[in-house]
N, C-alpha and C positions, 0 to 999 in steps of 0.2 A: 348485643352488637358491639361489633371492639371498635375502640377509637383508632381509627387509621386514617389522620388529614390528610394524607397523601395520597391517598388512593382512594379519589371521586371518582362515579361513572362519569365518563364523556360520550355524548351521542356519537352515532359514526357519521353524520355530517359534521360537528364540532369538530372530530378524530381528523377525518380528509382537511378541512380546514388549517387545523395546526401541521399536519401532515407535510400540505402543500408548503407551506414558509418553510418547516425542516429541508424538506430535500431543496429549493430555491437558494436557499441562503449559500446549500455546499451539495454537490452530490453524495447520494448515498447509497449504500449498495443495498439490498433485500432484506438480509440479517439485519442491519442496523436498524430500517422501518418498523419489520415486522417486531423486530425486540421493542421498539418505540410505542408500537400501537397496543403491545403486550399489557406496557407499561401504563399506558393509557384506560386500559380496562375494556380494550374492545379485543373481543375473541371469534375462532369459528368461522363460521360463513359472512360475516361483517368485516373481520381483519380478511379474508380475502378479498372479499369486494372493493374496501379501500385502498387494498393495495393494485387490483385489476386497473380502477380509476387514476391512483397516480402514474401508473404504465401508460395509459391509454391516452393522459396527458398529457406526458411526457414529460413526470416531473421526477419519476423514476427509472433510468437505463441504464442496466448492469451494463455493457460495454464500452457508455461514456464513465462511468463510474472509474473503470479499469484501468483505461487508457486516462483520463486523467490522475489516477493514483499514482499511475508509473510513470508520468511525466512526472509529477511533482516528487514524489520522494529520489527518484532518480534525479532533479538537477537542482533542489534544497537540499535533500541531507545527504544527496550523491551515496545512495544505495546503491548494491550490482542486482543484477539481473535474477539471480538465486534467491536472494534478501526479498526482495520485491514478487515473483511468484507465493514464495512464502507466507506473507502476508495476505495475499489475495488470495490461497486456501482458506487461510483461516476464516475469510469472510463469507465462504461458501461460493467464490466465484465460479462459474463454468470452463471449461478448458476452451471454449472457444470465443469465451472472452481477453483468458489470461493469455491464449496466442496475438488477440486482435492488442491488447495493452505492450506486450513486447514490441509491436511495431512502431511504436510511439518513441523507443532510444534508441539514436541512427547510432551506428557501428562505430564510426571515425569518431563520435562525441565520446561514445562509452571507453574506448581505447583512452583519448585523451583525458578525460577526469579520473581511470583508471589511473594513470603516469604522474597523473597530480596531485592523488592522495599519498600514492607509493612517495614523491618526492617529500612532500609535505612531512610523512614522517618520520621520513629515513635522516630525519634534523633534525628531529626530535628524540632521538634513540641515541644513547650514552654505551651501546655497545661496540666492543671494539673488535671483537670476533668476527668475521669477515661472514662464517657458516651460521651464525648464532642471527647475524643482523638481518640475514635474507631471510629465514626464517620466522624471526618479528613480525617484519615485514610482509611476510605471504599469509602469518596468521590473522594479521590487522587487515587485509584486502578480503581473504578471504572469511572473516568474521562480518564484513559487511554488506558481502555477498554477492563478491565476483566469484569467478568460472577460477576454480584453483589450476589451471594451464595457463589460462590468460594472465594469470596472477605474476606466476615463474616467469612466463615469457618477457614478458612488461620489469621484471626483476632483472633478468639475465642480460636484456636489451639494455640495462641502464647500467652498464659497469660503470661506478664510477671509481677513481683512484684514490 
């Protein structure tokens, strides 16, 4: 037998137990749990059932999950829209959650923190090429994953002299 302290069985009432505080504390999406309970040492027909139960509780819901991911990374680290589906691929989300999470950044906000990152940096940018600076500029919006039209637009809107 190998020594691995880290890797005790846990009942799957113990599992749902620790389960339930995980997802309370912060939402979580399904990937995350099930990788959680992987970790736990519950597998099979036990990691489903645990996870049925936390559904059923409601201490597990991909589309509050969703919608509060894209609230929160859109108005703290003021991600765009691209940036933020990306993310939520990668956590195995459903497309009809990732549409219900879109609904969550109104139009008029996203324009506006759009305007104010572009401002923000275009002070920060020591070039002096006029084609060079808008450039920067649409590479740093759209690295953070706005819509590269909205980007231009929001650039070209802002001549400044």
């Amino acid at each position: 037998m190998k020594n691995t302290p880290h890797k005790k069985y846990v009942s799957k009432a113990d599992a749902l137990i620790k389960l339930q505080r995980y997802c309370a504390y912060q939402d979580r999406c399904h990937k995350e749990v099930r990788s959680k309970l992987l970790d736990l040492g519950i597998y099979g027909d036990d990691l489903e059932e645990v996870m049925v139960d936390l559904i059923q509780e409601n201490f597990l819901n991909e589309e509050r999950y969703a919608r509060s991911f894209a609230r929160g990374k859109f108005r703290m680290k003021r991600w765009g829209r691209i940036r933020i589906q990306r993310e939520l691929k990668m956590r195995d989300i459903s497309d009809y959650c990732l549409r219900k999470a879109m609904t969550e950044i109104e139009e008029g906000e996203y324009q506006k923190v759009l305007s104010e990152i572009l401002k923000k940096k275009e002070k920060q940018l020591k070039e002096k090429n006029e084609f060079a600076r808008k450039n920067k500029l649409a590479q740093y919006a759209i690295g953070r994953g706005f819509e590269s039209n909205l980007v231009w637009e929001a650039i070209n809107e802002n001549k400044n002299p």
